[in-house]
N, C-alpha and C positions, 0 to 999 in steps of 0.2 A: 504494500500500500504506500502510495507516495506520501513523503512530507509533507507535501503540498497542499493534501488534499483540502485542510478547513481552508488555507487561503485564497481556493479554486471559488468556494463558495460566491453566489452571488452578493456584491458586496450592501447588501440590505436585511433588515431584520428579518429575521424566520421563526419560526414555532416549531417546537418538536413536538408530538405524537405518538407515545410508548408505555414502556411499564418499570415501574420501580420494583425489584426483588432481591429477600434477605433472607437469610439460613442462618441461623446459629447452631454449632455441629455439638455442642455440651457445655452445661452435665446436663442440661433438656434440649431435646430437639425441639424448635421453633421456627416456622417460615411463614412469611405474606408472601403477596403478590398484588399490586393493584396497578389500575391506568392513572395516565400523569398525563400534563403538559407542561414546557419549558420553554423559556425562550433563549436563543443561540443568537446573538447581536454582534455585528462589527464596529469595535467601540470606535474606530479611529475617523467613522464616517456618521455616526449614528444622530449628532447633532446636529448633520448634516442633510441628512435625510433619512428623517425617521418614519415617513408613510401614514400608516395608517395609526402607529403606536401611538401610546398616549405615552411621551418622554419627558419627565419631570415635571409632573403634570396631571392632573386627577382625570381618570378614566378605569372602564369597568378594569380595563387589565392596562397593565401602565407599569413602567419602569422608573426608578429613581434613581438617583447615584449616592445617595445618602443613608442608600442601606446597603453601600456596599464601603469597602476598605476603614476607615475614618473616619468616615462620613461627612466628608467636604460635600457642598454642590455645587451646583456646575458655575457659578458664579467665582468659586476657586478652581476650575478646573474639572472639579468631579471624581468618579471612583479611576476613570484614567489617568488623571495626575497621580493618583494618589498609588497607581500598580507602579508608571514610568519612577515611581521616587523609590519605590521597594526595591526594583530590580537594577538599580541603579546604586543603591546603597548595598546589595548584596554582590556587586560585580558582574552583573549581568548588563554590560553596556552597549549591545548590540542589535538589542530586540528590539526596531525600531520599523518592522513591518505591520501588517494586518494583526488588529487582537478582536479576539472571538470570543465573548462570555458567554457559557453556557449558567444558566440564572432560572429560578423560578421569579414569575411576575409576582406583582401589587394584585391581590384579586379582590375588586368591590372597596378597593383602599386598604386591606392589610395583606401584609406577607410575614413569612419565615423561613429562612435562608437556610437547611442545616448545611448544604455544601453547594457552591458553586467552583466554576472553575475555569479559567484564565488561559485561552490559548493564545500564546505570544509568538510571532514569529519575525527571520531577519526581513529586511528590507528586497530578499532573493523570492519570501514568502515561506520558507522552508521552517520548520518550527525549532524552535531557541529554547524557550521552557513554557512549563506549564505551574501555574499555581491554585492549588486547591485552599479554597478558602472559606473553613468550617465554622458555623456557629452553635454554640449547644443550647440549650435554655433557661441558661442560668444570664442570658446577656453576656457571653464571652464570645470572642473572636478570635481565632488563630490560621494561620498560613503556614502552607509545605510547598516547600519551591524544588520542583523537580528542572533540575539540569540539564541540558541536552536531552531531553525524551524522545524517544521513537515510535509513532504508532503501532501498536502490536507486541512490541515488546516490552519486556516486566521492569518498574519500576520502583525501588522500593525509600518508605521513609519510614525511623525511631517515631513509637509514639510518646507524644509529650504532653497531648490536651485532651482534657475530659470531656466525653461525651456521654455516657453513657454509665448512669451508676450501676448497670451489672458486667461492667469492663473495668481491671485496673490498670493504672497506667505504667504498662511493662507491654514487650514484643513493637511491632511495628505493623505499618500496612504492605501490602503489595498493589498496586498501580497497574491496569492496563488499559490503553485506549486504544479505539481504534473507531476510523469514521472515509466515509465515502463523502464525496462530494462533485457536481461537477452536473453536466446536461447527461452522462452514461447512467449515474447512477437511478435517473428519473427512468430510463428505458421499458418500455412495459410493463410501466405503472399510471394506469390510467387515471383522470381526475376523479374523483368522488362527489357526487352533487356539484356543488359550486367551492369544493374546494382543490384547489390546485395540485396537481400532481408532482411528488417527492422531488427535493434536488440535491438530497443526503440522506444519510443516515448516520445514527452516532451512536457507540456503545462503551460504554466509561464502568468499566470491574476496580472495585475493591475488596479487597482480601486483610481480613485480618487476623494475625497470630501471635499470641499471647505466650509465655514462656512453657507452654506447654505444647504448642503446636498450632495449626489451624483451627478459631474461635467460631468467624462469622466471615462469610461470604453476600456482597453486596453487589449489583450492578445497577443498572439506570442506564435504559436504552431509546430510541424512538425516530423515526421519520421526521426531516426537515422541510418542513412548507413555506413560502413567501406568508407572511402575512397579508391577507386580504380580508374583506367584511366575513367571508366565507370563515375563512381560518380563525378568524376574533369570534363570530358567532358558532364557531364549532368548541372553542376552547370553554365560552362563558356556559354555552347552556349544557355542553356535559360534565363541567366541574363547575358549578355556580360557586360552590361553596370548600376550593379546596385548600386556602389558607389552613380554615377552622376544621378542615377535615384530616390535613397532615398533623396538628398540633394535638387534635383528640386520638387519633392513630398511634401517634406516640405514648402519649399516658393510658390506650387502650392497653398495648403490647407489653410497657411496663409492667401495669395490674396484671397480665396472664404472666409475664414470668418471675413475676412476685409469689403469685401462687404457685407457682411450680417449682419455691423456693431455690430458683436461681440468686446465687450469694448478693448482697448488695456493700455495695463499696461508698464510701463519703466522699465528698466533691475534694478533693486535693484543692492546692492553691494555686492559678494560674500558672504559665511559665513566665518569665519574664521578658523575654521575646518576642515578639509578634511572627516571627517566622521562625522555620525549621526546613534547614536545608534534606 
């Protein structure tokens, strides 16, 4: 799969279309599975012509920059100053192409971010690094700045930030991305009612294992569409409500592996970093 591939993307907003899926392999077995949408944004253009989105800007689905990084707006520049300052203060002085957020929307005016993630690439297009950028529910932020990454192939980080009180912070993740992009990938996929037919796909695996081995197995997959009335009216009226449906998900899953007397662990104390190479 080429480097290339997200920055082949047409350079305009898009919506994904897929499924979020989690295993926990012990001391209880536990898995979801549900449908999602996401939005996949070219930030370096995106103020530029944002379409149909509603950008910094109240709308049923709408994006802010001030729920991402710092939370500057875009009157400082926004959450892209605020990546160009990370990767620049971590040595990363080259990424000065196409960036790509992969982001869940504002839905009805609220969101919850638990991971987004930052595709940076050179000024060739080729991808430079990637940053994943977690939030838990405690209002904490933290960043893992993967290095030279390769579509497809495994990348790994130390874990350092609390997510999750039935995880302690020991072991690390595993990393793999991988994404089509381009006029092939749409190839004999035809439109759906009025919504437009695919011009990616994107599939982002995490793996994570704990000092015992393999814990939990994570991915978050889906089809990339332009944004259109079609694709805004597909996303609102089949997740009207998926803010408060993610956030009840989470303390549903909780309570079942509360009761299944999965161990629970205290919130440790932030790291003092904001990133983790």
């Amino acid at each position: 799969m080429s480097t290339a591939a997200s920055a082949s993307l047409p350079a305009a907003p898009l919506l994904g279309f897929g499924q979020v899926r989690h295993t926990r392999l012990r001391p209880r077995h536990h898995a979801f599975s549900y449908p999602t949408f996401f939005l996949m944004l070219p930030m370096r253009s995106l103020a530029a012509q944002p379409g149909l989105l509603a950008v910094n800007r109240r709308g049923a689905i709408s994006f802010h920059d001030a729920d991402h990084g710092d939370g500057r707006g875009p009157e400082q520049g926004g959450a892209l100053a605020w990546l160009d300052e990370l990767l620049l203060a971590e040595g990363v002085d080259d990424a000065t192409g196409p960036v790509w957020l992969h982001c869940y929307p504002r839905v009805l005016g609220y969101t919850f971010k638990p991971v987004s993630f930052w595709y940076c690439h050179r000024a060739d297009g080729s991808l430079r690094a990637i940053v994943v950028e977690v939030n838990n529910t405690f209002g904490e932020r933290h960043c893992y700045l993967l290095d030279h990454p390769r579509y497809g192939v495994e990348m790994q980080a130390r874990k350092v930030f609390h997510v999750s009180p039935f995880c302690e912070i020991s072991g690390g993740y595993r990393f793999r991305f991988m994404r089509t992009g381009g006029a092939a990938s749409a190839q004999g996929a035809p439109a759906m009612d009025d919504t437009p037919a695919p011009v990616g796909r994107t599939v982002v695996r995490i793996d994570y294992d704990d000092d015992s081995g393999p814990l939990l197995q994570t991915s978050v997959s889906g089809s990339l569409h332009p944004v259109t009335a079609g694709t805004l009216r597909k996303a609102l009226w089949g997740y009207p409500a998926m803010t408060l449906a993610l956030i009840a998900r989470i303390h549903w899953h909780a309570l079942r592996l509360w009761l299944k007397r999965v161990r629970f662990h205290s919130k440790p104390t932030a790291p003092a970093s904001i990133v983790t190479r």
